[in-house]
C-alpha positions in Angstrom: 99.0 86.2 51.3 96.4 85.6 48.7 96.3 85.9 45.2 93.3 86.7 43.3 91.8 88.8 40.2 89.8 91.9 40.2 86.6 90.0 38.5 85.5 93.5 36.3 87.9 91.9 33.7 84.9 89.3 33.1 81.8 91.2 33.1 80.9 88.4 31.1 80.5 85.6 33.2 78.1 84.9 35.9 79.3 84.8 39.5 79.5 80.8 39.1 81.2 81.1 36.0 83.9 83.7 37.4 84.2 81.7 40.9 85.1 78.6 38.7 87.4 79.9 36.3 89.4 81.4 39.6 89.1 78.1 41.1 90.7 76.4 37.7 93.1 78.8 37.6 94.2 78.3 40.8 93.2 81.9 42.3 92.2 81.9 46.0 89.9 84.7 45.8 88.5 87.5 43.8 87.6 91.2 44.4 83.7 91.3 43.0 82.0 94.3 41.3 79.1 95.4 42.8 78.1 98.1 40.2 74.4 98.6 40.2 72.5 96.7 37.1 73.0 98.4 33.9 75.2 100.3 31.2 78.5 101.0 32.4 79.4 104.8 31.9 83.6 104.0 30.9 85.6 101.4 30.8 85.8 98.4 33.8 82.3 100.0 35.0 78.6 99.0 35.6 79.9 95.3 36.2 77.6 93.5 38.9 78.7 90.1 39.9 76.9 90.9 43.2 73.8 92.6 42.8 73.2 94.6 46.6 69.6 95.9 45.4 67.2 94.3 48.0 70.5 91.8 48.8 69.5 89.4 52.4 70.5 87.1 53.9 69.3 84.5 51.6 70.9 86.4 49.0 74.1 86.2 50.7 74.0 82.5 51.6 73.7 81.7 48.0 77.0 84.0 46.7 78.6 82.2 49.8 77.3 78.9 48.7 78.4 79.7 45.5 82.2 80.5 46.5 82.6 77.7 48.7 82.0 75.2 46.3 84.6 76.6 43.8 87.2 76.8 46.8 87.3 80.6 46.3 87.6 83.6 48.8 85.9 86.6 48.2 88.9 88.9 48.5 86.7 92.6 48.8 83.6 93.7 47.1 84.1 96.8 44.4 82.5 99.7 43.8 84.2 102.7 42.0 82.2 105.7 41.2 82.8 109.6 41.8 81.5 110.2 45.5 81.8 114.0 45.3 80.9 114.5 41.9 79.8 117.8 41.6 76.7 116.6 39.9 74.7 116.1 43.3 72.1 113.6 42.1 75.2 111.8 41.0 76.9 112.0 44.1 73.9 110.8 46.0 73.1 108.2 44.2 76.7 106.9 44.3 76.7 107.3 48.5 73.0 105.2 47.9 74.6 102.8 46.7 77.9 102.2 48.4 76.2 102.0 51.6 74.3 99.0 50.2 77.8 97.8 49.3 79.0 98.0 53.0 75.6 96.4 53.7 75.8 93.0 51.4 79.8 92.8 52.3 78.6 92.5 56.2 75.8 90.1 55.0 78.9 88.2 53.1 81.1 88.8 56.1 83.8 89.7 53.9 85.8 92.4 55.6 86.8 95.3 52.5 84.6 97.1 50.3 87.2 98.9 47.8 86.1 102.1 46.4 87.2 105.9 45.6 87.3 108.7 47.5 86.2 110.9 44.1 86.2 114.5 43.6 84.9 117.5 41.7 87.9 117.6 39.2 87.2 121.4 38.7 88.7 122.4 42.1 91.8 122.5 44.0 92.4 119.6 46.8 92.1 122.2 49.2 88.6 123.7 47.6 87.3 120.1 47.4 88.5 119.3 51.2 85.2 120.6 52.7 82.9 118.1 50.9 85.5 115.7 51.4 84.9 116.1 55.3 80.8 116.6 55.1 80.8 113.0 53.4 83.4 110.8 54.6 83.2 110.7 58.1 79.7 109.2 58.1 80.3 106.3 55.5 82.9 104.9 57.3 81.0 105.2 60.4 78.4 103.5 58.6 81.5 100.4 57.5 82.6 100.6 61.5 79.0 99.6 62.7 78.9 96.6 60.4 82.9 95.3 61.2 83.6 96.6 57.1 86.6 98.0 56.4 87.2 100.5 53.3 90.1 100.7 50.8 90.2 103.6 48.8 92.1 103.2 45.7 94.5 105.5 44.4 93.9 106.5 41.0 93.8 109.5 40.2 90.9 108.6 37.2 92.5 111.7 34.7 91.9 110.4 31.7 90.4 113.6 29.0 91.2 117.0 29.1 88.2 118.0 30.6 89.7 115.9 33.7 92.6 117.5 33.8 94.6 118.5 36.1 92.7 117.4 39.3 90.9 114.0 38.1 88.3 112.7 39.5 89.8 110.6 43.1 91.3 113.1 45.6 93.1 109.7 46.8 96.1 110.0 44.4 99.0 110.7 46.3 100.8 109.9 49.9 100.3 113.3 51.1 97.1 113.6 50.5 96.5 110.0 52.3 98.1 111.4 54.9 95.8 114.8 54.9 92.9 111.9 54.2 93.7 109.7 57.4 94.2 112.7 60.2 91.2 113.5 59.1 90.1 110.3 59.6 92.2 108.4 61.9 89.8 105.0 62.3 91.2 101.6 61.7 87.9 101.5 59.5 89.9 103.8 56.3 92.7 102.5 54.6 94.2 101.9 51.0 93.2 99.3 48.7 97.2 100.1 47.0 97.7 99.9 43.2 101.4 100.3 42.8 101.2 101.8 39.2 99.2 104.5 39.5 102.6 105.9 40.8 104.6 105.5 39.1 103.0 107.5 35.9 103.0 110.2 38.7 107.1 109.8 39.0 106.3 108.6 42.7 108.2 106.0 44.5 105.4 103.1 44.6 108.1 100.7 47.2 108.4 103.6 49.7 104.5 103.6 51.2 104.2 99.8 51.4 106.3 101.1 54.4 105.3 104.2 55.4 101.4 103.0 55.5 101.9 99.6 56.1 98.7 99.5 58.4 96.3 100.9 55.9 97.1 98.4 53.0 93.8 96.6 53.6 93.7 95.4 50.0 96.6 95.2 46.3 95.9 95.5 43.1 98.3 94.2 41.2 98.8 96.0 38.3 101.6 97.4 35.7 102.6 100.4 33.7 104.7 101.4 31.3 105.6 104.8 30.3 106.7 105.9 26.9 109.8 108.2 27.6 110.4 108.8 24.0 106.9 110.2 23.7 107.3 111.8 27.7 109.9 113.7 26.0 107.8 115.3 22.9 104.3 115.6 25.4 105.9 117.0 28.9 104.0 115.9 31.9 101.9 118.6 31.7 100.5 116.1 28.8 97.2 114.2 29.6 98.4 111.3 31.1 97.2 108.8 28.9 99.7 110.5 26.1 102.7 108.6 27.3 101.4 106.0 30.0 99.3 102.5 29.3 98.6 100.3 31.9 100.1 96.7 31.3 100.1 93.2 33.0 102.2 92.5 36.1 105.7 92.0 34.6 105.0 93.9 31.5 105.9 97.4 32.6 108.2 99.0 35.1 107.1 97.9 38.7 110.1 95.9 40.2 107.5 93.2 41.2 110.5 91.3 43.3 111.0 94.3 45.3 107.5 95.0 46.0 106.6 91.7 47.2 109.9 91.5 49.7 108.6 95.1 51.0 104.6 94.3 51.0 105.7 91.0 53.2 102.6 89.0 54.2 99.5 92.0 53.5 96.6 90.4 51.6 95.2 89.6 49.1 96.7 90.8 46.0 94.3 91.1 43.1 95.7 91.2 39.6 93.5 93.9 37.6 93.9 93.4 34.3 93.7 97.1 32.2 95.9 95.9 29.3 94.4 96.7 26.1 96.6 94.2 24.4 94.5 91.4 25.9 91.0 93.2 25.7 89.8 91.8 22.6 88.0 88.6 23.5 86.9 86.5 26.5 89.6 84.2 26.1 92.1 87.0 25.6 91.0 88.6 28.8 91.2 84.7 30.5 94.8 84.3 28.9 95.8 87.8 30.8 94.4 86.5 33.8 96.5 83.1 33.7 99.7 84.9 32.2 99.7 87.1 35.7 98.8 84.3 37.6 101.8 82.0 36.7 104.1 85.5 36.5 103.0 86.4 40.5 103.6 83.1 41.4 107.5 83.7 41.3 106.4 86.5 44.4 103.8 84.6 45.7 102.9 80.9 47.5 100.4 79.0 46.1 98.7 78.6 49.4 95.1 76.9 50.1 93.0 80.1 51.3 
């Protein structure tokens, strides 16, 4: 098992800056954005550490060069939009692009491009099924021809109250992975599996490292902590964000001890780091980074990659 860092947490720092820090830190790999160039339309977006416009094979022998030197993996490549927006330029666009995503991550041979599913958060899951089924199929025949596999993360992005209730990822819950992978039964579509998104949800997050044990094709390791006291005044019929924050790995209310006897040997495990606490500076968002890192540890070898 690997342990690495989703690199949106340094949009910062170039590729050779963010491959050395990992490498000082003692991370064996990262997860790299692959947002196309320019402003980032919410938080943890529009970061490009690999730029896929026009990316060949001399563009990829360079990022590979560039890894190698540090000593550091590429764990997936990441790419996070809303796929069925109901805006359809936006959706196309967004397809555009994650197929360039596939592209460069064959080009890389790295093995996971991590994205969402999305949705138009104005319907039902049933209501939004159809486009679901028009779209999907052919991207991840497209990551099948080129040996890619896809995670689909499973946040339910519901942040505003003109998100709610359906949010913007269909991929929030195990019964709708389940719905998502009959649909879909290739080796090709998986999960890349953020335990905390969860538990917010009041869903066991231990119980599907089981049940979908081969679909975990990628971790983000992330906490949560929910504010009961303010649970009880807002009701979970509350936006979310009224009584949940995201938090470092130890910080919140994931029983990391547990998770890691359950995951067993799936990799790699990327810390995302979503903690406002730490948000503040570059070297507050290092410091986060390096807290996780020597918390994990207690779960997981330091092992060369």
């Amino acid at each position: 098992m690997q342990l690495g860092f989703v690199s949106a947490i340094l949009p910062d720092l170039s590729l050779k800056e963010v491959a050395a820090f990992a490498a000082a830190e003692g991370f064996q790999c990262v997860e790299l954005m692959c947002w196309p160039v320019g402003k980032a339309d919410r938080r943890y977006a529009g970061v490009t550490h690999v730029d896929v416009d026009g990316f060949g094979a001399d563009d990829a022998a360079q990022v590979k060069e560039t890894m190698a030197d540090a000593g550091v993996a590429i764990s997936g490549l990441g790419y996070y939009p809303n796929l069925l927006s109901p805006d359809k330029a936006e959706a196309d666009t967004c397809r555009a692009h994650l197929k360039k995503v596939i592209e460069a991550a064959a080009l890389l041979r790295v093995g996971v491009v991590n994205t969402f599913i999305g949705r138009d958060w104005h319907l039902s899951v049933d209501d939004n099924w159809p486009r679901f089924e028009a779209v999907w199929p052919d991207l991840v025949r497209f990551a099948e021809d080129r040996n890619v596999r896809i995670g689909i993360e499973n946040c339910p992005m519901l942040f505003t109250a003109d998100e709610w209730p359906g949010g913007k990822n269909l991929a929030a819950t195990p019964a709708i992975w389940r719905r998502m992978f009959e649909s879909i039964p290739s080796p090709s579509f998986g999960l890349n599996y953020d335990p905390s998104h969860l538990l917010w949800q009041g869903i066991d997050c231990i119980a599907p490292l089981r049940t979908f044990a081969d679909r975990l094709f990628h971790v983000h390791a992330k906490d949560v902590r929910v504010d009961r006291d303010r649970l009880d005044e807002v009701g979970i019929l509350a936006t979310p964000l009224q009584y949940h924050c995201p938090k470092l790995p130890g910080l919140g209310e994931v029983d990391w001890g547990r998770f890691f006897s359950v995951l067993g040997d799936v990799g790699p495990v990327c810390v995302e780091v979503e903690d406002r606490c730490y948000e503040g500076s570059l070297a507050g968002r290092k410091a986060a980074l390096s807290q996780s890192a020597r918390y994990l540890r207690n779960y997981v070898p330091r092992m060369e990659p």
